[in-house]
mmCIF file of the protein (N, C-alpha, C, O) and its ligand, coordinates in Angstrom:
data_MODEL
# 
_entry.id   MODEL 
# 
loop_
_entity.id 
_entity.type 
_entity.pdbx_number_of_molecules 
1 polymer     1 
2 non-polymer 1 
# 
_entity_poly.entity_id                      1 
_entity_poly.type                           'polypeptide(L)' 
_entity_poly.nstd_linkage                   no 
_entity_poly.nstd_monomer                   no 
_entity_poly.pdbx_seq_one_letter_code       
;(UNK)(UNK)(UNK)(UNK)(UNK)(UNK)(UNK)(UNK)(UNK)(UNK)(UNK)(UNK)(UNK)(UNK)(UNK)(UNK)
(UNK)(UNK)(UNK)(UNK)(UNK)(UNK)(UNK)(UNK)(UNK)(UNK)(UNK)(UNK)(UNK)(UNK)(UNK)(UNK)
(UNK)(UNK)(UNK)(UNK)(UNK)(UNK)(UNK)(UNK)(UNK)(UNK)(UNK)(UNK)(UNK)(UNK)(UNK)(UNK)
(UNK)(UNK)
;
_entity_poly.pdbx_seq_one_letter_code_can   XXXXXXXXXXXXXXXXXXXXXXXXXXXXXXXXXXXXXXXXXXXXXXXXXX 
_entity_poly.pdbx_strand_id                 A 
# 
loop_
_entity_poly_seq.entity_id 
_entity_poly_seq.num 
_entity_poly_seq.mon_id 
_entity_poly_seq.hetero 
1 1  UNK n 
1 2  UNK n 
1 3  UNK n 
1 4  UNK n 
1 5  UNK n 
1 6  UNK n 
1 7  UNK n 
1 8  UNK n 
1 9  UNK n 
1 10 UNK n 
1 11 UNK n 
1 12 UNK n 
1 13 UNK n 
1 14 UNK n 
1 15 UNK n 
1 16 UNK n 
1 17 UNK n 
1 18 UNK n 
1 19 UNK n 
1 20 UNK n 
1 21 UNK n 
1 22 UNK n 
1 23 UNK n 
1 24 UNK n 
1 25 UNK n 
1 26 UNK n 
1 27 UNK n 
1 28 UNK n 
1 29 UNK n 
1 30 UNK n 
1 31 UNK n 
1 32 UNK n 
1 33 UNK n 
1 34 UNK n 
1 35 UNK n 
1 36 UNK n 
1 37 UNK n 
1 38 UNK n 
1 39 UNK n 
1 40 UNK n 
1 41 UNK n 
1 42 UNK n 
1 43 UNK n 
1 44 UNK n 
1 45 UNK n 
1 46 UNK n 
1 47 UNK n 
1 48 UNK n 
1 49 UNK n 
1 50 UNK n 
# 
loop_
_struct_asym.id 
_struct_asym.entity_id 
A 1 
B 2 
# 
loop_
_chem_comp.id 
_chem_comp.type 
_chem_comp.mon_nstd_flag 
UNK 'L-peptide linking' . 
ZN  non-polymer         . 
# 
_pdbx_entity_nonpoly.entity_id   2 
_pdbx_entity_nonpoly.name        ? 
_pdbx_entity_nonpoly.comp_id     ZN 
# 
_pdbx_nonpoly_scheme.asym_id         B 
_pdbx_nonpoly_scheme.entity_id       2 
_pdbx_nonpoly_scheme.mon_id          ZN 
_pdbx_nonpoly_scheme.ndb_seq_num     1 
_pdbx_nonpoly_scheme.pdb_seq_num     101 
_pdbx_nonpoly_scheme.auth_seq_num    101 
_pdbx_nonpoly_scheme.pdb_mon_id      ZN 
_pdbx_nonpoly_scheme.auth_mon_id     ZN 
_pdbx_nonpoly_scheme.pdb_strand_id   A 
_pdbx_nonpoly_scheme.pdb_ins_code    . 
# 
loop_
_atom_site.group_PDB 
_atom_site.id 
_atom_site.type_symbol 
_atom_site.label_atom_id 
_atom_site.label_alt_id 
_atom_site.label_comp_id 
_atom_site.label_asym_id 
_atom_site.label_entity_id 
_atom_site.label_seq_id 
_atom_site.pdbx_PDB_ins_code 
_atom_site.Cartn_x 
_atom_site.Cartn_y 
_atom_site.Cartn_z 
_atom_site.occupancy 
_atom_site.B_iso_or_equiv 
_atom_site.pdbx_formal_charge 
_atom_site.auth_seq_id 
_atom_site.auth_comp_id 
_atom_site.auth_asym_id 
_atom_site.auth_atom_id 
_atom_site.pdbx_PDB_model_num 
ATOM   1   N  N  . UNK A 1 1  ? -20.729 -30.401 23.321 1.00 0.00 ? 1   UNK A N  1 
ATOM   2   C  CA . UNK A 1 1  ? -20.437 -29.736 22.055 1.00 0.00 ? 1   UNK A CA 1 
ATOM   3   C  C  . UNK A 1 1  ? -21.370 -28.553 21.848 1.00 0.00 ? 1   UNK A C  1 
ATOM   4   O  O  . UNK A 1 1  ? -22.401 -28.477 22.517 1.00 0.00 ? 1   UNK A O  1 
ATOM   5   N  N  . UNK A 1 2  ? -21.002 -27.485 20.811 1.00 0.00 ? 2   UNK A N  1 
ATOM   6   C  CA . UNK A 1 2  ? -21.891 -25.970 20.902 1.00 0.00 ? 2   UNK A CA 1 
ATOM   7   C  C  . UNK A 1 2  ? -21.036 -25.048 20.916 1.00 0.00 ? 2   UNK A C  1 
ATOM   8   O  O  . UNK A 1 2  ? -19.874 -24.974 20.519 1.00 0.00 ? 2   UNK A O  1 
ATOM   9   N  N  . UNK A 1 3  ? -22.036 -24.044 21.636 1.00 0.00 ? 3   UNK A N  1 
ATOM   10  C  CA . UNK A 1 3  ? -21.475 -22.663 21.963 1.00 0.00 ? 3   UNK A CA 1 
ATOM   11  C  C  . UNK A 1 3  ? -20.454 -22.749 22.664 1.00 0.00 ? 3   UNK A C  1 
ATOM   12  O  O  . UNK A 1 3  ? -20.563 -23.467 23.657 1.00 0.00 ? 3   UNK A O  1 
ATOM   13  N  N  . UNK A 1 4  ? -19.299 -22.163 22.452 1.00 0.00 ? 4   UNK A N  1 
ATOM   14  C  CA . UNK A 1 4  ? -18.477 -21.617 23.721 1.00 0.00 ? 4   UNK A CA 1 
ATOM   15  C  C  . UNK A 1 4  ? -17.690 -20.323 23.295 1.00 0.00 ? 4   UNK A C  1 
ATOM   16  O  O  . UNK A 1 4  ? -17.437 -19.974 22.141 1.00 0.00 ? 4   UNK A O  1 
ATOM   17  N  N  . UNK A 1 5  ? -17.301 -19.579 24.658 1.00 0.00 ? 5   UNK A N  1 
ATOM   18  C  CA . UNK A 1 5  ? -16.779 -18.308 24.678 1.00 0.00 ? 5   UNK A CA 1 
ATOM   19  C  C  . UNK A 1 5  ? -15.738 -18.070 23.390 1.00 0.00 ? 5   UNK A C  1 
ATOM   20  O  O  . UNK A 1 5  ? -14.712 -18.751 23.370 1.00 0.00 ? 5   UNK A O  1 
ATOM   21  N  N  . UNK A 1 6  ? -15.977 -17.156 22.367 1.00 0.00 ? 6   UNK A N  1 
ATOM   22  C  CA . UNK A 1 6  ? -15.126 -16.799 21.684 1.00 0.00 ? 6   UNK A CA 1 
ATOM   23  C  C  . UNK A 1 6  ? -13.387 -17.178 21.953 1.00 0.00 ? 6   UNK A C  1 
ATOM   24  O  O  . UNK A 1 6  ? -12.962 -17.118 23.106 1.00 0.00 ? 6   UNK A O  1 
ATOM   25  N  N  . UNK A 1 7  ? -12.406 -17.581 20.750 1.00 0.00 ? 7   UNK A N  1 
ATOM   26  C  CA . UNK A 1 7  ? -11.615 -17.933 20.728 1.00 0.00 ? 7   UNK A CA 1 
ATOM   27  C  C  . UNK A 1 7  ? -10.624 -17.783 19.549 1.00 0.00 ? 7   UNK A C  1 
ATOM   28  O  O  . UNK A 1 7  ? -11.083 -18.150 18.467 1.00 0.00 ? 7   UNK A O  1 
ATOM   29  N  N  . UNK A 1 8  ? -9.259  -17.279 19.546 1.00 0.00 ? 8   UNK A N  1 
ATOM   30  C  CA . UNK A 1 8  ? -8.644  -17.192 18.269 1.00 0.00 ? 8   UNK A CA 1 
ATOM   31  C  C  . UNK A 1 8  ? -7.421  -17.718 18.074 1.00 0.00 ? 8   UNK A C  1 
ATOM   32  O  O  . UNK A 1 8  ? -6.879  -17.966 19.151 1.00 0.00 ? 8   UNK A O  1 
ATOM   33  N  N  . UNK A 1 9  ? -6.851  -17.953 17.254 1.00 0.00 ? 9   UNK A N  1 
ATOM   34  C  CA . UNK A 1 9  ? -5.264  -18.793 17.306 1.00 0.00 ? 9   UNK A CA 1 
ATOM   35  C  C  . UNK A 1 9  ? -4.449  -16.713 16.805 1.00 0.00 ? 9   UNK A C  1 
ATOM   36  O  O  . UNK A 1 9  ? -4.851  -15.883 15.990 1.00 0.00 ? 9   UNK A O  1 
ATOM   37  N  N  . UNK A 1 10 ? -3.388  -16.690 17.689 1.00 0.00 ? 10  UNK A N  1 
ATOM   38  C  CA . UNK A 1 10 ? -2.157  -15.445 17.399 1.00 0.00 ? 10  UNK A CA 1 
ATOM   39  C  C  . UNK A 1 10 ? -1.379  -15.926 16.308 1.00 0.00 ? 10  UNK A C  1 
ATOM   40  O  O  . UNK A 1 10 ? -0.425  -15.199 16.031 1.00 0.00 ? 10  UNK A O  1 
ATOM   41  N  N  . UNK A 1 11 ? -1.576  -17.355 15.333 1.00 0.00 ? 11  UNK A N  1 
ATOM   42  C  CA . UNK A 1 11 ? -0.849  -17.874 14.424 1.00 0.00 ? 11  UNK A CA 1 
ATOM   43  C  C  . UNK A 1 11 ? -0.724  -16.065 13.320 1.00 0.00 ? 11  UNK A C  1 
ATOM   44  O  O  . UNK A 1 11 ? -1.567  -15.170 13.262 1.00 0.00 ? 11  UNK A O  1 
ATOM   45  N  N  . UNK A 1 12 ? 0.262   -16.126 12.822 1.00 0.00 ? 12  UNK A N  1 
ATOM   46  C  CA . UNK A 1 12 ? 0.554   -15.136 11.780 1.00 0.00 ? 12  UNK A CA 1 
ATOM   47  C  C  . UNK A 1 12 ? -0.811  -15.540 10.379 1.00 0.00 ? 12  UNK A C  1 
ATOM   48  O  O  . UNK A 1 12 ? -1.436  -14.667 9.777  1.00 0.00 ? 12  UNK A O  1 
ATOM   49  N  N  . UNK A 1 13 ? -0.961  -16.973 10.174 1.00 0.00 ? 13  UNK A N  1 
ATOM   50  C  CA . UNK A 1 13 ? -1.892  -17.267 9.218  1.00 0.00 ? 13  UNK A CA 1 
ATOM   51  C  C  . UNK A 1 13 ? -3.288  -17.478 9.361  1.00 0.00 ? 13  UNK A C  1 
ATOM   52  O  O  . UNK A 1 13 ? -4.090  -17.877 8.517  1.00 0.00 ? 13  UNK A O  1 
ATOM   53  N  N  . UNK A 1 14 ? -3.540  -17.030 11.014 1.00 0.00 ? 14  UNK A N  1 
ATOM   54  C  CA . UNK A 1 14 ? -4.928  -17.324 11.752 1.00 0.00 ? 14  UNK A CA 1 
ATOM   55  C  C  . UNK A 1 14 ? -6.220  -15.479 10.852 1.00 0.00 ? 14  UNK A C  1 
ATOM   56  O  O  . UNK A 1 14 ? -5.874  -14.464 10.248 1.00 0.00 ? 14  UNK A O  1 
ATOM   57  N  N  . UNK A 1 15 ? -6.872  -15.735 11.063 1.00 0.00 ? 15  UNK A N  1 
ATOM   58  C  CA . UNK A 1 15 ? -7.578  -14.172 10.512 1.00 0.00 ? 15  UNK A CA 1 
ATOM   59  C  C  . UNK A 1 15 ? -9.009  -13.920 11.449 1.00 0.00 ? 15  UNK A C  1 
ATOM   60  O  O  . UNK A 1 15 ? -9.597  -12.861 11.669 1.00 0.00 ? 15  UNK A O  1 
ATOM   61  N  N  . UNK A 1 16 ? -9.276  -15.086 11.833 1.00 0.00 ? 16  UNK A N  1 
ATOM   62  C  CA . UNK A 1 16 ? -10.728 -15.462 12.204 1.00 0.00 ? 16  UNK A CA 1 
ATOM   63  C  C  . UNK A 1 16 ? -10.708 -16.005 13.933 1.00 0.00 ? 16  UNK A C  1 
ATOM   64  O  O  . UNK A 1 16 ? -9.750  -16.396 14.600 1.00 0.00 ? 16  UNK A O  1 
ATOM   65  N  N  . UNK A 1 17 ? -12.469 -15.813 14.396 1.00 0.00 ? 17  UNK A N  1 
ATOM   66  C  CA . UNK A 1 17 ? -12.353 -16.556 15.602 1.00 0.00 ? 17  UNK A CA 1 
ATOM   67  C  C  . UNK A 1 17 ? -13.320 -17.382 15.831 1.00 0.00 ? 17  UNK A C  1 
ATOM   68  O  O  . UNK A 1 17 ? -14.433 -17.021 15.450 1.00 0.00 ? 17  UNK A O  1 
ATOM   69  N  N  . UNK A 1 18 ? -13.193 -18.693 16.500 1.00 0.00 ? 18  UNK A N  1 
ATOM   70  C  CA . UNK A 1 18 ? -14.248 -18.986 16.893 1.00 0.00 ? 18  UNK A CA 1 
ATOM   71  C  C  . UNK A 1 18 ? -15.235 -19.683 17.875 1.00 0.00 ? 18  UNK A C  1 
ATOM   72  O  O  . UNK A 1 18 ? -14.647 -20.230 18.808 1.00 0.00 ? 18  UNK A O  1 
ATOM   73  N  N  . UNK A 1 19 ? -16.267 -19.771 17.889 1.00 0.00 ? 19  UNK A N  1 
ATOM   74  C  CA . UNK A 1 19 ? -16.901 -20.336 19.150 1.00 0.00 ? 19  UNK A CA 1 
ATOM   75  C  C  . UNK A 1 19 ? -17.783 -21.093 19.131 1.00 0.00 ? 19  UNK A C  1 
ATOM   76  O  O  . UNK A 1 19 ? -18.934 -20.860 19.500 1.00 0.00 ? 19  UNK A O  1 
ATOM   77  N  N  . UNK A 1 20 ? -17.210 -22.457 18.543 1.00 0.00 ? 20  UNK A N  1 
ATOM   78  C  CA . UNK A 1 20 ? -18.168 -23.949 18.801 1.00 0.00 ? 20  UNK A CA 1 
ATOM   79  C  C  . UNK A 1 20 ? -17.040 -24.642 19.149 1.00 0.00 ? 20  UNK A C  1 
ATOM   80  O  O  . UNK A 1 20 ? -15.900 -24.365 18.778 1.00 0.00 ? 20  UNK A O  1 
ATOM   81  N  N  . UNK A 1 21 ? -17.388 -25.610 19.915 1.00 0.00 ? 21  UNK A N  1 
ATOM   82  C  CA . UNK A 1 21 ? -16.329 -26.533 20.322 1.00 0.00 ? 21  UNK A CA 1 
ATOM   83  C  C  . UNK A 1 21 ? -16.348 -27.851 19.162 1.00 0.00 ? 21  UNK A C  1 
ATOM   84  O  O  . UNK A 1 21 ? -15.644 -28.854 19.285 1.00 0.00 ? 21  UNK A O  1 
ATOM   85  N  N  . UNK A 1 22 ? -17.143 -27.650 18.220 1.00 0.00 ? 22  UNK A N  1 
ATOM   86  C  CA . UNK A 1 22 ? -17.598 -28.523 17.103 1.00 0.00 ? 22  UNK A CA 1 
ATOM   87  C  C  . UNK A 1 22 ? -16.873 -28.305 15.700 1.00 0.00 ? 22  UNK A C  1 
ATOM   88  O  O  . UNK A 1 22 ? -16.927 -29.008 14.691 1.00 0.00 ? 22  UNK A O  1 
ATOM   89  N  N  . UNK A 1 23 ? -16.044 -26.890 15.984 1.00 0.00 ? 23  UNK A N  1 
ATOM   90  C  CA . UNK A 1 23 ? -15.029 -26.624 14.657 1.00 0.00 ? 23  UNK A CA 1 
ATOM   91  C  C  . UNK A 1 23 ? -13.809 -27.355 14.788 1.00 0.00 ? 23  UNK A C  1 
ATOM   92  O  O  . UNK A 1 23 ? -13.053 -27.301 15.758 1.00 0.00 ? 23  UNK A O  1 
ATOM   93  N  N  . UNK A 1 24 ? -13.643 -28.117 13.639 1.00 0.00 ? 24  UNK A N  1 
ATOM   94  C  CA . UNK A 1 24 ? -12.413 -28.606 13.122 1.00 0.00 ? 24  UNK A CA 1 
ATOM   95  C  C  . UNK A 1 24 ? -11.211 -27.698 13.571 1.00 0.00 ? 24  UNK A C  1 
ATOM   96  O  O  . UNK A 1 24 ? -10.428 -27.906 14.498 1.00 0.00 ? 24  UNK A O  1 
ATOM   97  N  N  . UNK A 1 25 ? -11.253 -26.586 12.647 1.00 0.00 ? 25  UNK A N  1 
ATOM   98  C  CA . UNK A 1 25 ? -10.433 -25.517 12.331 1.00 0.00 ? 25  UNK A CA 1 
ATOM   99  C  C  . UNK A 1 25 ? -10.417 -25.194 13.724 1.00 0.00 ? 25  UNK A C  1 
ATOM   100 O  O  . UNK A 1 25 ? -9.412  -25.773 14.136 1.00 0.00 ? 25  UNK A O  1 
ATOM   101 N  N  . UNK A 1 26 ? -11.065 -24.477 14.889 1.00 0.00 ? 26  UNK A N  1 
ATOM   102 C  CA . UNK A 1 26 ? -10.961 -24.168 15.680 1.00 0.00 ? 26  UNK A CA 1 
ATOM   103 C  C  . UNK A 1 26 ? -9.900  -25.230 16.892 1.00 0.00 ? 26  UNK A C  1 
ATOM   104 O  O  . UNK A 1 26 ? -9.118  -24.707 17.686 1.00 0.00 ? 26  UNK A O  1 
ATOM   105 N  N  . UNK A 1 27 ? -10.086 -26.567 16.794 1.00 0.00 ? 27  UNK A N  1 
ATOM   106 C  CA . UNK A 1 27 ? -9.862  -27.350 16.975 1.00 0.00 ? 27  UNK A CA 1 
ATOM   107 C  C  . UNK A 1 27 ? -8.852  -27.872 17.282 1.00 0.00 ? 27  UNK A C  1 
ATOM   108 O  O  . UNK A 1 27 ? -8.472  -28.476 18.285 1.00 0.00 ? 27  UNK A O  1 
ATOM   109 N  N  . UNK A 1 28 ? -8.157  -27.444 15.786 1.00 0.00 ? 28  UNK A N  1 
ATOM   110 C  CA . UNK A 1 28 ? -6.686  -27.839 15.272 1.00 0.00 ? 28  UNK A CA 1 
ATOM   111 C  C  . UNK A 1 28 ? -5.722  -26.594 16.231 1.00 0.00 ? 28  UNK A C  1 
ATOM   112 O  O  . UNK A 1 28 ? -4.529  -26.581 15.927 1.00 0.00 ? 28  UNK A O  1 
ATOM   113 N  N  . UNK A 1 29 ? -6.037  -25.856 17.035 1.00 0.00 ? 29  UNK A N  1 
ATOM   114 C  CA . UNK A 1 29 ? -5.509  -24.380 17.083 1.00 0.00 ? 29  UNK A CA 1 
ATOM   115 C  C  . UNK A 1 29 ? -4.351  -24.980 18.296 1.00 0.00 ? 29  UNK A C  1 
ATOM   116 O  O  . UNK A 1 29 ? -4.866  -25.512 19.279 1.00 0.00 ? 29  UNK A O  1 
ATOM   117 N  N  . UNK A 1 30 ? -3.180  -24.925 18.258 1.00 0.00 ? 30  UNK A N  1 
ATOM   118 C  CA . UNK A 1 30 ? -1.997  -25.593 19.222 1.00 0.00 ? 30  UNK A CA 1 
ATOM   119 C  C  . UNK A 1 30 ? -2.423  -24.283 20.572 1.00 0.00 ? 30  UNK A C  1 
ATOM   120 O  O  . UNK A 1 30 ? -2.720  -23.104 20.384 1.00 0.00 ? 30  UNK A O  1 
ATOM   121 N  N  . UNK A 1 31 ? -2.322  -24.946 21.737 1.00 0.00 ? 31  UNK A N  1 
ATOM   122 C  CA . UNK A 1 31 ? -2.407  -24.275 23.132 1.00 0.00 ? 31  UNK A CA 1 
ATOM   123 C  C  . UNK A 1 31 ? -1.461  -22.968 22.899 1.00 0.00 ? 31  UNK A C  1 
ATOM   124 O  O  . UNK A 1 31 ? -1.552  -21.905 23.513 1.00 0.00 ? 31  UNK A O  1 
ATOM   125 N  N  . UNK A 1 32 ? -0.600  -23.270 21.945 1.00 0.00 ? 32  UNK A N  1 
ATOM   126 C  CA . UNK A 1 32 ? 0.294   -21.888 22.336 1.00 0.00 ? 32  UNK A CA 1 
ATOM   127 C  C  . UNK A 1 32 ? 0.327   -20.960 21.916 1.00 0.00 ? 32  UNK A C  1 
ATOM   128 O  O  . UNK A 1 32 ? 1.107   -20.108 22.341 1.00 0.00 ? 32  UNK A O  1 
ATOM   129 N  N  . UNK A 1 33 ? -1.006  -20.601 20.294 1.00 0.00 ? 33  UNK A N  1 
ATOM   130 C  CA . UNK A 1 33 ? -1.178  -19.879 19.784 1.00 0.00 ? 33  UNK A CA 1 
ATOM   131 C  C  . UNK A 1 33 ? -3.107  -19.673 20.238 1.00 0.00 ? 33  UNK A C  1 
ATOM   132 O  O  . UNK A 1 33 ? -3.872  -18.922 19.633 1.00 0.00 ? 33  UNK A O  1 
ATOM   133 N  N  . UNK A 1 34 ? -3.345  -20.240 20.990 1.00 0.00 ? 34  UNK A N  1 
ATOM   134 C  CA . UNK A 1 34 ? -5.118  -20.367 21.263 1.00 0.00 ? 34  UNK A CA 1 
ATOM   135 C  C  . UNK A 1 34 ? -5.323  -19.017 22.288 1.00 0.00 ? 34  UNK A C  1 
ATOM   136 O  O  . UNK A 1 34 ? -4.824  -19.355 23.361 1.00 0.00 ? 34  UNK A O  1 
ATOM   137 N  N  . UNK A 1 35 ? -5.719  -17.978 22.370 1.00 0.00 ? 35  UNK A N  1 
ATOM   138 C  CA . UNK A 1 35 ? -6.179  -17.305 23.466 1.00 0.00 ? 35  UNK A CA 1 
ATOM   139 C  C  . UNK A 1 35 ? -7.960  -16.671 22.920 1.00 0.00 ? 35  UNK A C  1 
ATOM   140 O  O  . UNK A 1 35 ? -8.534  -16.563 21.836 1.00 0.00 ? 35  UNK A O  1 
ATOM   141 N  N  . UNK A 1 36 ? -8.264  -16.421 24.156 1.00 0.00 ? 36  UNK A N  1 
ATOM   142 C  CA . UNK A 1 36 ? -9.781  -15.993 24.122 1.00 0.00 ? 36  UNK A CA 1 
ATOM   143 C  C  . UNK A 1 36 ? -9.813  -14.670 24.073 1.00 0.00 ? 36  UNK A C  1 
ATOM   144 O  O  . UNK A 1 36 ? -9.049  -13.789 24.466 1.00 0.00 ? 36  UNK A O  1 
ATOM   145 N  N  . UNK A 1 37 ? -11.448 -14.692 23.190 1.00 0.00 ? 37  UNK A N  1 
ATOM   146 C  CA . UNK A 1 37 ? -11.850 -13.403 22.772 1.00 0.00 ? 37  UNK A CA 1 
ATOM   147 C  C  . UNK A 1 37 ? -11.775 -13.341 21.003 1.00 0.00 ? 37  UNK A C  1 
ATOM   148 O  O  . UNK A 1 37 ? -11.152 -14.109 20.270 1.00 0.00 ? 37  UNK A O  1 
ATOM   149 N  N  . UNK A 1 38 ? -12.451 -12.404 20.692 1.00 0.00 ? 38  UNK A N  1 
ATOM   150 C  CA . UNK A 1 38 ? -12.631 -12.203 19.212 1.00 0.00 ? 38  UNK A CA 1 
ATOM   151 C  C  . UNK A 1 38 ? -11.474 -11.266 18.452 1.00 0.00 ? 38  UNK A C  1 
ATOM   152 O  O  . UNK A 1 38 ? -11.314 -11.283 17.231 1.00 0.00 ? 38  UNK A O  1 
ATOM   153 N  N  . UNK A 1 39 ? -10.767 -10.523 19.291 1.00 0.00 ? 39  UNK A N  1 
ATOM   154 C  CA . UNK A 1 39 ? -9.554  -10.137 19.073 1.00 0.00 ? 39  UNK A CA 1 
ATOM   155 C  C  . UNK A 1 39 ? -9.806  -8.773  17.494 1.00 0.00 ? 39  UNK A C  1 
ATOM   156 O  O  . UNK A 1 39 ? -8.934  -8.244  16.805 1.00 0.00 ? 39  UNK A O  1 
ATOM   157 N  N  . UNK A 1 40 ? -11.589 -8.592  17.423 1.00 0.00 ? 40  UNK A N  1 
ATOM   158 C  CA . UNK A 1 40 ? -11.983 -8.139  16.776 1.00 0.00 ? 40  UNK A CA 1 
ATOM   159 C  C  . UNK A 1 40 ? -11.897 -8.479  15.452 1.00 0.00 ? 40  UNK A C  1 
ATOM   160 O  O  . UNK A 1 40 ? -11.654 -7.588  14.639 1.00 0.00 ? 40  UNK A O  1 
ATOM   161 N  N  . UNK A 1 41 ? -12.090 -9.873  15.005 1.00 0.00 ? 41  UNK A N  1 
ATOM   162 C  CA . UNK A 1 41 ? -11.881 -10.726 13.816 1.00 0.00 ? 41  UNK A CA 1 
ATOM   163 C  C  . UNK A 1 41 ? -13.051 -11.061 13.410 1.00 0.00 ? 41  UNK A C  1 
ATOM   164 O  O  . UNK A 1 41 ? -13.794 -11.477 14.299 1.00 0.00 ? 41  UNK A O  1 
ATOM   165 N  N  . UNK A 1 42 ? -13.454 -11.021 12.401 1.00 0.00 ? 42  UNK A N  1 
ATOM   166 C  CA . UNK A 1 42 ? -14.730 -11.855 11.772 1.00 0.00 ? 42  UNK A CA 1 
ATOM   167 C  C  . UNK A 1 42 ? -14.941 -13.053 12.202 1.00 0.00 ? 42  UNK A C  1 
ATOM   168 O  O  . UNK A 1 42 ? -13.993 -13.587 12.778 1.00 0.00 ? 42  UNK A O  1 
ATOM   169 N  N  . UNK A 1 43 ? -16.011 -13.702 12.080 1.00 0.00 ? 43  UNK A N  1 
ATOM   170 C  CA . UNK A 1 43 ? -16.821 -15.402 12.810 1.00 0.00 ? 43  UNK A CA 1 
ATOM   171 C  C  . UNK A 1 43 ? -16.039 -16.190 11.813 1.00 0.00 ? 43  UNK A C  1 
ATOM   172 O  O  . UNK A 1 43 ? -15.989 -15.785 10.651 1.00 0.00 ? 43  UNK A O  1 
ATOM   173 N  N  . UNK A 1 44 ? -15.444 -17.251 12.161 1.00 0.00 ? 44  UNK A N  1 
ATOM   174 C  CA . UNK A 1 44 ? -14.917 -18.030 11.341 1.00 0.00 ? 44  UNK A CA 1 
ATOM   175 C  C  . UNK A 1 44 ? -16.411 -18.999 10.381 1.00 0.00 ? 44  UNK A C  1 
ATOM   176 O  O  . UNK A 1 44 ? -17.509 -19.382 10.783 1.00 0.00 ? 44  UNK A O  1 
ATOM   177 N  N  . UNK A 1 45 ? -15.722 -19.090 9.013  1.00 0.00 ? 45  UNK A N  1 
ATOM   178 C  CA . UNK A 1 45 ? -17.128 -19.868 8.473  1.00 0.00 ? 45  UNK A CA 1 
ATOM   179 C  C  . UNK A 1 45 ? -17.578 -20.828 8.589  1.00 0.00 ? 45  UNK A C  1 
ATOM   180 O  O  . UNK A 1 45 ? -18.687 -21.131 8.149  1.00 0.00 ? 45  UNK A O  1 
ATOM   181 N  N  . UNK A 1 46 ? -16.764 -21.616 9.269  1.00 0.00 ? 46  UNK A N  1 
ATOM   182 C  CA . UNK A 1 46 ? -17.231 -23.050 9.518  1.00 0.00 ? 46  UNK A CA 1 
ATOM   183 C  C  . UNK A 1 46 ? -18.051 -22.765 10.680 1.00 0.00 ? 46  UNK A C  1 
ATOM   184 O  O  . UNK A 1 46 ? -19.100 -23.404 10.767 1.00 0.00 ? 46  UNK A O  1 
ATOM   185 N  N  . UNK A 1 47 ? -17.826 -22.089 11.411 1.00 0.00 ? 47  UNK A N  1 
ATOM   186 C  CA . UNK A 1 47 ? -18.574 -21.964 12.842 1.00 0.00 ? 47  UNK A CA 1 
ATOM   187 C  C  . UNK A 1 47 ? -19.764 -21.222 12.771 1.00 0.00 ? 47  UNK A C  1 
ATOM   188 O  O  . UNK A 1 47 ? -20.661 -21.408 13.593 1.00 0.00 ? 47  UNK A O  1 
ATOM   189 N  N  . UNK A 1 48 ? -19.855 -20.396 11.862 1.00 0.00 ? 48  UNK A N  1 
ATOM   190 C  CA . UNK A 1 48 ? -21.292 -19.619 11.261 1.00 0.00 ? 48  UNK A CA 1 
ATOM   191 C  C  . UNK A 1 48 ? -21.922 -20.413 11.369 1.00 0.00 ? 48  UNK A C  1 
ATOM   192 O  O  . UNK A 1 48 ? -22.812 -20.331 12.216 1.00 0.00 ? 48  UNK A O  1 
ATOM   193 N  N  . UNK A 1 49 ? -21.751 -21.907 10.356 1.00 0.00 ? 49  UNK A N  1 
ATOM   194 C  CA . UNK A 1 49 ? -23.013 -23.406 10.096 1.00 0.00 ? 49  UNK A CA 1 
ATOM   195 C  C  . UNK A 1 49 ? -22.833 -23.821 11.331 1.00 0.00 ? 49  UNK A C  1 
ATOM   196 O  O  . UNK A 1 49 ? -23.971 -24.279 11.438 1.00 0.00 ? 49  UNK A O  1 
ATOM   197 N  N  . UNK A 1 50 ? -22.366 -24.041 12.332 1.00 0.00 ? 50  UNK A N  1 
ATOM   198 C  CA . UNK A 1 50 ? -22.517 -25.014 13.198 1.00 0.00 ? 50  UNK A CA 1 
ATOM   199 C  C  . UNK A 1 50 ? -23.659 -24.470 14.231 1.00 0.00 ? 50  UNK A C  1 
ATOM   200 O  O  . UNK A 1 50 ? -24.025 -25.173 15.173 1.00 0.00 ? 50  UNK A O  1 
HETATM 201 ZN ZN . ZN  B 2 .  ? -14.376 -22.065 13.630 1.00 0.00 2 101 ZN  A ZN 1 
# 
């Protein structure tokens, strides 16, 4: 669990990215909307605290 390489969901309702393998939110993200990179999005907030 931790750091890992930036990550974002292409969901239409996604805004954010992130990179702990410890986010919920990140978590929940279905394989088919998940691709890597920050996609130039702000840190998601849950993943800021972690
Ligand atoms: Zn997150």
């Amino acid at each position: 669990m931790g750091k890992v390489s930036p990550f974002h969901s292409t969901h239409p309702s996604a805004s954010v990215y992130h990179d702990n393998s410890s986010c919920t939110e990140g978590n929940n993200i279905e394989a088919k909307y998940k691709k890597s990179g920050t996609d130039g999005r702000p840190k998601c907030d849950h993943c800021k605290r972690l």
